[in-house]
N, C-alpha and C positions, 0 to 999 in steps of 0.2 A: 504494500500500500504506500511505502513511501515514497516509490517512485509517481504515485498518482500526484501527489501535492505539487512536487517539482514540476512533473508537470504542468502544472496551471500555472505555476508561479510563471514560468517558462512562455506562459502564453498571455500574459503581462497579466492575470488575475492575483486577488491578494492569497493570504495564506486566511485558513481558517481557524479565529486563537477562541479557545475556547467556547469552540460549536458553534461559533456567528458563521455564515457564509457570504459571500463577496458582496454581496445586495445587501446587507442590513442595515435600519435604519440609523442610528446610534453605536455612538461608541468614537474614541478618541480620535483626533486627527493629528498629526502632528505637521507642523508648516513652520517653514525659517524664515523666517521675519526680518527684511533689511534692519539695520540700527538706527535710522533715520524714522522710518514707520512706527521700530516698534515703541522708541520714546513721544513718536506722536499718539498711540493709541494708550498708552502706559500714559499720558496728561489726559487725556481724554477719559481714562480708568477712574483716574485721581478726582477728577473734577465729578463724574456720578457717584463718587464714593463705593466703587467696585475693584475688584482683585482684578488681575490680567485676564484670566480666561474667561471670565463670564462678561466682561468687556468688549472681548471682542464678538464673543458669538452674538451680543445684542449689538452691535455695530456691523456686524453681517445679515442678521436678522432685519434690521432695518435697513441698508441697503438692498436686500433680495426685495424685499416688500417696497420699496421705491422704484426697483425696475419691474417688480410686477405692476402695480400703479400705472406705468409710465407708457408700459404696452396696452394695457386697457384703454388707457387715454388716446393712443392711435388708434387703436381699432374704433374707440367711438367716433372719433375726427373723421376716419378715414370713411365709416358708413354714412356720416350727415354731409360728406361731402358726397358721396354719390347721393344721396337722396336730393341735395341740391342742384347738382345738376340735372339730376333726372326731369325733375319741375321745372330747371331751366329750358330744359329741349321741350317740355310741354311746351311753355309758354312761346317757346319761339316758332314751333308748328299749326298756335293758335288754338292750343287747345287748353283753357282757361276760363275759370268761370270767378266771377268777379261778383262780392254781395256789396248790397249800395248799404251805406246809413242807416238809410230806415229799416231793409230787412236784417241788419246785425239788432239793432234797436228792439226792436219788435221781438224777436228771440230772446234777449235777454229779460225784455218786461214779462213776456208769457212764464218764463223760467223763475222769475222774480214773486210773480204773483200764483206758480202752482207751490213752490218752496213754504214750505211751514215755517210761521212766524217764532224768530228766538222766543225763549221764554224769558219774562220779565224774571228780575231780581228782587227777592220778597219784601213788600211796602211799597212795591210801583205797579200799582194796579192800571187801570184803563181811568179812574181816575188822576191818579196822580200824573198819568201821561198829560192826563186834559189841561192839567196847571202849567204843564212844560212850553204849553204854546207861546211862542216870542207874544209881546205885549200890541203891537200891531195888528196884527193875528186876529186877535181878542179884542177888538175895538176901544182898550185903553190905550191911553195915553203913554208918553212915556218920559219918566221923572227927569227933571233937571237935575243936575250933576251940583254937585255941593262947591261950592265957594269956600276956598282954603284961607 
């Protein structure tokens, strides 16, 4: 059997130390660190109040999750930009449909007036709305402002 190992080692797979196998999720990684890097991520440790290695893995962590981010973000770019153009070749082969004013208007008051009305806040009854009416409104008058 121990020619089996060698061989995978041989066929650039790792070795298997203690029953993990070449795919597992976890377990140490060892990486050599320029000296310039590694006292930039060693101030960077310092400053979240972290050890070296847990340092870096949340500074890996958070760059992978920035370049995932980042692809998501083209791929949305990339589909509203075909969607926009796609509406552009409508519009430039005349096929476009345009609403006026009044029938945006008109939509919105239908929508307006099948919507259920908030519910009052308690002690503001259909009375106390009635007192809210501006004083014009209400055919009083409206007081003179005081003289300082």
């Amino acid at each position: 059997m121990r020619g089996a190992g060698a061989a995978r080692r041989n066929q650039g797979e790792e070795r298997d130390p203690a029953g993990r196998g070449p795919d597992e999720d976890s377990g140490p990684v060892s990486v050599v660190l320029p000296a310039e890097l590694r006292a930039r991520v060693q101030a960077e440790a310092k400053k979240r109040g972290l050890k070296l290695s847990p340092a870096i893995r949340a500074l890996l962590s958070e760059r992978v999750q920035e370049l995932d981010d980042a692809e998501q973000l083209s791929q949305a770019e990339e589909w509203q930009r075909a969607q926009v153009w796609a509406v552009w070749e409508r519009m430039k082969a005349g096929d476009h449909d345009e609403a006026s004013r009044q029938e945006i208007d008109s939509l919105f008051d239908e929508a307006l007036r099948d919507a259920p009305s908030p519910p009052r806040p308690p002690g503001q009854g259909a009375f106390h709305a009635r007192q809210q009416r501006p004083l014009a409104e209400a055919g009083l008058p409206r007081r003179r402002p005081r003289k300082r």
